[in-house]
N, C-alpha and C positions, 0 to 999 in steps of 0.2 A: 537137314535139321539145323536151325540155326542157335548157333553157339552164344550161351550166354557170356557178358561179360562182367555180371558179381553175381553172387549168390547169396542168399542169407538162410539160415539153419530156423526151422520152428518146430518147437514142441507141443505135439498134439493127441490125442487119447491113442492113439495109431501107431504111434512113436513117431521119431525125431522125420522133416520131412523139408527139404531144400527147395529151395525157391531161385528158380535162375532168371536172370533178366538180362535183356539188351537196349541200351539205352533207354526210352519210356516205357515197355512194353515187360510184359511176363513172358518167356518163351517158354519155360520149363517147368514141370514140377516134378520132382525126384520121391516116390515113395520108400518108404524105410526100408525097403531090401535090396532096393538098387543100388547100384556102384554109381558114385557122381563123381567127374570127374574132376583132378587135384587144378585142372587151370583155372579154376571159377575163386575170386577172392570172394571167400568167406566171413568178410571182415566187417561191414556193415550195410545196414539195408539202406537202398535207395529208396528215393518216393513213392516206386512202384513195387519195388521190393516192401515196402511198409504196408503199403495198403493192402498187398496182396494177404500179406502176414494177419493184419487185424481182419481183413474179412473171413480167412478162414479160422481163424480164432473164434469169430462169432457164427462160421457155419457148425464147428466141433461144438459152438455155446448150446445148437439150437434154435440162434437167434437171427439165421438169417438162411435163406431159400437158394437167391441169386448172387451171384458173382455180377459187379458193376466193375472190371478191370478191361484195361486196354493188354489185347495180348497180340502175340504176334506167332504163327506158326509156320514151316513150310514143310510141306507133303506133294502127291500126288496130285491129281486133280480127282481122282478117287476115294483120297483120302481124306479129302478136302471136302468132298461133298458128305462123306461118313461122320466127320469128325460137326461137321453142321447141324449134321440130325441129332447125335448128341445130345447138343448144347438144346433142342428141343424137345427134349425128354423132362416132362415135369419134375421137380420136386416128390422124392417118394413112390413115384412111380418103375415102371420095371416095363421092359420089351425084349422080345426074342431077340436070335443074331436074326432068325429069320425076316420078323417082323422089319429090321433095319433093313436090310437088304430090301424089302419091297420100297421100305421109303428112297432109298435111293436108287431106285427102277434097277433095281438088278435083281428080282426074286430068287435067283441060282446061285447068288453069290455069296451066298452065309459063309463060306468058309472065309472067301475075301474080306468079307465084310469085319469080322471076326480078326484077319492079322489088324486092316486098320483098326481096328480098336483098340486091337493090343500096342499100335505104335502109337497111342494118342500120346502127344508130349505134357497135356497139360490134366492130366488126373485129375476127379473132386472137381473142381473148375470145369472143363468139360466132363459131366459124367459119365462114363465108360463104363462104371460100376453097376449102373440102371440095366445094363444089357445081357440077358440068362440063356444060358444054351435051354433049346427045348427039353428038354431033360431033368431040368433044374440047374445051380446055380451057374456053372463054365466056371471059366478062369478067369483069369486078372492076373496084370502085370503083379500087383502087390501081393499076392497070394489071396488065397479063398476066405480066411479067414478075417482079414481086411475087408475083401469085397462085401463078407457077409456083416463083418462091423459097421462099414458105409449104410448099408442098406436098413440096420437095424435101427442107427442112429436117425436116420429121414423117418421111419416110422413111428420110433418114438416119441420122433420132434409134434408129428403130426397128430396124433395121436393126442398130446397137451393144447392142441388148438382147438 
């Protein structure tokens, strides 16, 4: 995982939610019940640190779908193909662990599939929330309750369109 070096703090319907970055890039998004850790200066947002802030400001608005942010992450090459499919999970929509797991040719590997999701570094941004155990809802790094706020908020939004 690469280490950011600032951070900037945002307040959002979700609570409070960190934003880590390295040089141009986002590497991190900290959800409100994670431990972030005390190396990251907190002290103000850089340009990437900015834009990241206002775009989720107007994804919590409703007023916007996509992330147009330059990010940077490092994982697996597993993780890396999981964490891709993600990012192609519409707006609003919802897919199995299973379902991912076919997209990235490992049909057996839901459980796999399921840790990377759970190590995805950049939360909301990548949505990881879009992805439900067959069962209904699974977990989330943020808790259940979060994941199910994520998911109410996109329907909402769509919903007004």
């Amino acid at each position: 995982m690469i280490t950011p070096t600032h951070a900037f703090s945002l307040e959002s319907p979700i609570g409070t939610l960190v934003l880590g970055a390295r040089e141009d890039a986002l590497v991190r998004v900290w959800l409100p019940c994670e431990a972030v850790p005390v190396t990251s200066s907190r002290s103000h947002a850089t340009p990437i640190l900015a834009l990241a802030s206002q775009q989720l400001s107007e994804y919590f608005a409703g007023e916007r779908t996509t992330f147009e942010l330059t990010t940077r992450v490092e994982g697996t090459v597993f993780q890396q193909s999981v964490w891709d499919q993600l990012s192609r999970i519409a707006y609003g929509e919802t897919i199995t662990y299973g379902e991912l797991a076919r997209r990235v040719n490992r049909p057996r590997a839901y459980r796999a599939v399921g840790q990377a999701n759970g190590a995805n570094p950049l939360p909301i941004v990548v949505a990881c929330h879009r992805v439900l155990a067959s069962s209904g809802l699974g977990g989330y790094a943020g808790g259940r309750d979060t994941k199910q706020a994520l998911l109410a908020l996109e329907e909402a939004t769509l919903a007004r369109s």
